[in-house]
C-alpha positions as CSV (number, residue, x, y, z in Angstrom):
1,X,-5.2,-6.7,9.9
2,X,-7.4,-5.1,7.0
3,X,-6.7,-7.3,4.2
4,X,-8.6,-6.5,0.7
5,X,-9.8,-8.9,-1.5
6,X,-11.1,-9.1,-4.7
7,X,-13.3,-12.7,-5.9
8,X,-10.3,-15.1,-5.4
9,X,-7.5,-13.2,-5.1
10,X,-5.6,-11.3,-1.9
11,X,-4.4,-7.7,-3.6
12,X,-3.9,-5.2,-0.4
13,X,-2.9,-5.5,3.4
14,X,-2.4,-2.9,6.0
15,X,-0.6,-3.5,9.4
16,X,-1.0,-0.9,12.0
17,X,1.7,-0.7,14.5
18,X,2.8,1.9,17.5
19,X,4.8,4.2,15.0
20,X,3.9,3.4,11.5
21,X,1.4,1.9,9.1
22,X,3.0,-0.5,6.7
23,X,0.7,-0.6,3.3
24,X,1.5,-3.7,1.1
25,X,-0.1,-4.3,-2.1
26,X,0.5,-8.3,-3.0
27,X,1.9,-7.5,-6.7
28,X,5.4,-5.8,-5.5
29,X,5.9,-4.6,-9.0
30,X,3.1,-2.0,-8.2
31,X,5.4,-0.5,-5.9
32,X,7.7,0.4,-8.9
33,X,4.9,1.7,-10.9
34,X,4.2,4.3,-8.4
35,X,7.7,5.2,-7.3
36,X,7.1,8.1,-8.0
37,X,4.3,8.9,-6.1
38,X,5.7,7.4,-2.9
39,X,8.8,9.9,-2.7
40,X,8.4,11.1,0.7
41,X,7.7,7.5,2.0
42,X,9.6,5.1,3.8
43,X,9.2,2.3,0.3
44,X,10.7,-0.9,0.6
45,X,10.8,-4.0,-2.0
46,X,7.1,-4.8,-0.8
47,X,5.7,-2.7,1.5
48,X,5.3,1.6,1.7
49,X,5.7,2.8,5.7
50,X,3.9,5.6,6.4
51,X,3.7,7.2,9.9
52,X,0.7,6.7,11.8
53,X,-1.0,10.1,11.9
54,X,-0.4,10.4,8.4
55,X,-3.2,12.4,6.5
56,X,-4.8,9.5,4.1
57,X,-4.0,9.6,0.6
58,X,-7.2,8.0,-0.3
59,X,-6.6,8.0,-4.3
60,X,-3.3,6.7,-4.0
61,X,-4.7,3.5,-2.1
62,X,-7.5,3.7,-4.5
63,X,-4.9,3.2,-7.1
64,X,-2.9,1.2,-5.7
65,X,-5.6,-1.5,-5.1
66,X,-7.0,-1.0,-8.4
67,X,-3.5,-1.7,-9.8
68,X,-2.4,-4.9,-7.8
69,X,-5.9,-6.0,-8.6
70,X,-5.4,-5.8,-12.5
């Protein structure tokens, strides 16, 4: 599973199954900072599901990452 990592810390995973993608960043208070942002989303305490032919938000993971990475 695509795991990102920045020098010596672990800030973003994604697991890819049959139905859904499960994005989770490793600081779960990121998760409330963009609550907003994830409306529409399946968002749990630590991880956001998102269905698996959903069409990439590529500067919300941007953001994301940069945020858990702070």
């Amino acid at each position: 599973q695509p795991i990102v990592k920045l020098g010596d810390s672990y800030v973003f995973e994604l697991g890819v199954f049959t139905k859904h993608i499960l994005i989770a960043p490793y600081d779960s208070e990121v998760i409330d900072r963009f609550r907003d942002r994830l409306a529409g989303y399946s968002v749990n305490k630590k991880t956001i599901k998102v269905p698996v032919d959903w069409d990439v938000d590529v500067e919300l993971i941007q953001d994301l990452v940069a945020a858990t990475s702070q």
